[in-house]
C-alpha positions as CSV (number, residue, x, y, z in Angstrom):
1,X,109.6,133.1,84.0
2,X,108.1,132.1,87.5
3,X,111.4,131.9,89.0
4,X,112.0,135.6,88.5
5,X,115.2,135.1,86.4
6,X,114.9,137.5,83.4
7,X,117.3,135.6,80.6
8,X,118.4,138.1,77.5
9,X,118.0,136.3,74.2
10,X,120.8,134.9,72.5
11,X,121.7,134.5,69.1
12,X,123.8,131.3,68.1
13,X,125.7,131.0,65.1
14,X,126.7,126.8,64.4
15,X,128.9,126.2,61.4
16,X,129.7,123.3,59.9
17,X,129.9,122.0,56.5
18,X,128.2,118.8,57.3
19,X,124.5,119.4,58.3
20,X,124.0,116.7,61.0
21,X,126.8,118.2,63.0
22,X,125.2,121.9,63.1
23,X,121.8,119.7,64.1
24,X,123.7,117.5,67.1
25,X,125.2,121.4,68.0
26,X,121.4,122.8,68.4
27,X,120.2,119.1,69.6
28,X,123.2,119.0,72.3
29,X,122.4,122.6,73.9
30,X,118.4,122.9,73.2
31,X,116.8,126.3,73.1
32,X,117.3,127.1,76.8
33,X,120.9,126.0,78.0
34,X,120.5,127.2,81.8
35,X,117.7,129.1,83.3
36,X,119.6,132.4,82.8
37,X,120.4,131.9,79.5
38,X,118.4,132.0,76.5
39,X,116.0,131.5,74.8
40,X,118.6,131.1,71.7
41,X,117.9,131.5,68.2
42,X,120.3,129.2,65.8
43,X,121.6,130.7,62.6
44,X,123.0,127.5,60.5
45,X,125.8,128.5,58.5
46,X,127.1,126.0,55.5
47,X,130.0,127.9,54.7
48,X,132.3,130.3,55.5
49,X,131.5,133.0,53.6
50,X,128.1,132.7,55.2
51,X,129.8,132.9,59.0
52,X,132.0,135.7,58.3
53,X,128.8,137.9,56.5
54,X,126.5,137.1,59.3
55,X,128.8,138.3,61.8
56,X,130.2,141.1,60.0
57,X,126.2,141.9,59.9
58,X,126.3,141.9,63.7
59,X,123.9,140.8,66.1
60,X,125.3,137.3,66.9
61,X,126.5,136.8,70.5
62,X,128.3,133.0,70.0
63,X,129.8,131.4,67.4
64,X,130.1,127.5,67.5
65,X,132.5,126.4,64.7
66,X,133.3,123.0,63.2
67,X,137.2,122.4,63.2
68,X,136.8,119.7,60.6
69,X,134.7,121.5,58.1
70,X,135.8,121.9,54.4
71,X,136.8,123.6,53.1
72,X,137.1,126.5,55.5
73,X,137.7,124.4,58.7
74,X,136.1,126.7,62.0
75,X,139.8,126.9,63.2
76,X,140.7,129.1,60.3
77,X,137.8,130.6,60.9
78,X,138.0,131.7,64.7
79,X,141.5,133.6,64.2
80,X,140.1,135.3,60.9
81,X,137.3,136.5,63.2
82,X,139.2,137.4,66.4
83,X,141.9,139.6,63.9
84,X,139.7,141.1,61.9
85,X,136.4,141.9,64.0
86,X,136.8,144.4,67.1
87,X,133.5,143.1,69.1
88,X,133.8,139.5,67.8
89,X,131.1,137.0,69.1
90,X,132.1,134.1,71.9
91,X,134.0,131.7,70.0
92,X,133.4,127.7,70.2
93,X,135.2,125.2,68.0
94,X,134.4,121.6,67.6
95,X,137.5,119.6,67.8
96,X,137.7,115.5,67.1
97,X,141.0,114.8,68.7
98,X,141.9,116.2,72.0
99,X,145.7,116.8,71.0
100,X,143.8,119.2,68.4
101,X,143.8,122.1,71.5
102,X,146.6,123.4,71.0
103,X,144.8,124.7,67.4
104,X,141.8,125.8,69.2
105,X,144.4,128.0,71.4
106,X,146.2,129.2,67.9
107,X,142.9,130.1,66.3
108,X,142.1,132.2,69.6
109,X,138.6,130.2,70.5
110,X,137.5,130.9,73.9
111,X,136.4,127.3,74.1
112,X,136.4,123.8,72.5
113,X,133.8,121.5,72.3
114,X,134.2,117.2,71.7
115,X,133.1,115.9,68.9
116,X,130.4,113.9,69.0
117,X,128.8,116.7,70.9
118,X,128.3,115.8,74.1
119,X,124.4,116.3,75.6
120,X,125.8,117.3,79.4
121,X,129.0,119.3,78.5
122,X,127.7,121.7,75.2
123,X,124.9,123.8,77.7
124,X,127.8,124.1,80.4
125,X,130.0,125.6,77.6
126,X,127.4,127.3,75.8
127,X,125.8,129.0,78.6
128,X,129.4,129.9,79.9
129,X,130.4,131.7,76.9
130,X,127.2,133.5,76.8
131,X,127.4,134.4,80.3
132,X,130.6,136.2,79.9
133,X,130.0,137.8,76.2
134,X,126.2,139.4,78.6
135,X,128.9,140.9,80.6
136,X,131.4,142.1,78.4
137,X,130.8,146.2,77.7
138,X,129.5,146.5,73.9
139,X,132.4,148.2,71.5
140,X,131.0,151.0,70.1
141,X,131.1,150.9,66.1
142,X,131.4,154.1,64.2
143,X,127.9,154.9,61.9
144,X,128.0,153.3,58.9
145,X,127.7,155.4,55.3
């Protein structure tokens, strides 16, 4: 970059059931969501099977889940992934209804996102969460047999 910013790639994981929500994620927050941040690659995940192998297969650094997804809702899904995963990704969940927080706090997300996705807030959050998981020390796994 001509700035002199050197941004780490960043691999995003959107869930959702529904397939124009996890394209209005990627839309909302675009390939670059600050100048230190990014470039992000999306993973789509349709169910959550999918999110909970692809993590388990490591190498994502953020997680953006979708709370009214069916029939694993992203909820469910953040606390099953903050219990049973030591070095869990950042964890986003799209909530409709702002009294739904409090379930974002149960499920343990470090964030929540409005749905419809807003354009101006998801790169602020994004970026955020990305920031902090980049400073975070890496666990370190035992070898695999």
């Amino acid at each position: 970059m001509s700035d002199g910013i050197s941004a780490a790639p960043a691999t995003v994981l959107v869930y959702s059931s529904r397939p124009e929500v996890r394209e209005a994620v990627r839309t909302a927050v675009g390939r670059r969501p600050a100048p230190d941040v990014g470039p992000l690659t999306w993973i789509e995940c349709a169910t959550g099977e999918d999110v909970v192998e692809t993590v388990d297969g490591g190498g994502v650094d953020l997680c953006v889940l979708d709370g009214e997804a069916q029939p694993t809702g992203g909820l469910a899904l953040s606390r099953q992934l903050t219990v049973e995963v030591a070095d869990r990704p950042a964890l986003c969940v799209l909530i409709a209804r702002q009294p739904d927080r409090w379930l974002a706090h149960w499920s343990r997300a470090d964030a929540t996102l409005a749905l419809p996705v807003d354009p101006l807030t998801a790169p602020q959050v994004v970026a955020g969460l990305l920031r902090e998981r980049a400073a975070r020390p890496p666990l370190r796994r035992p070898a695999r047999r």
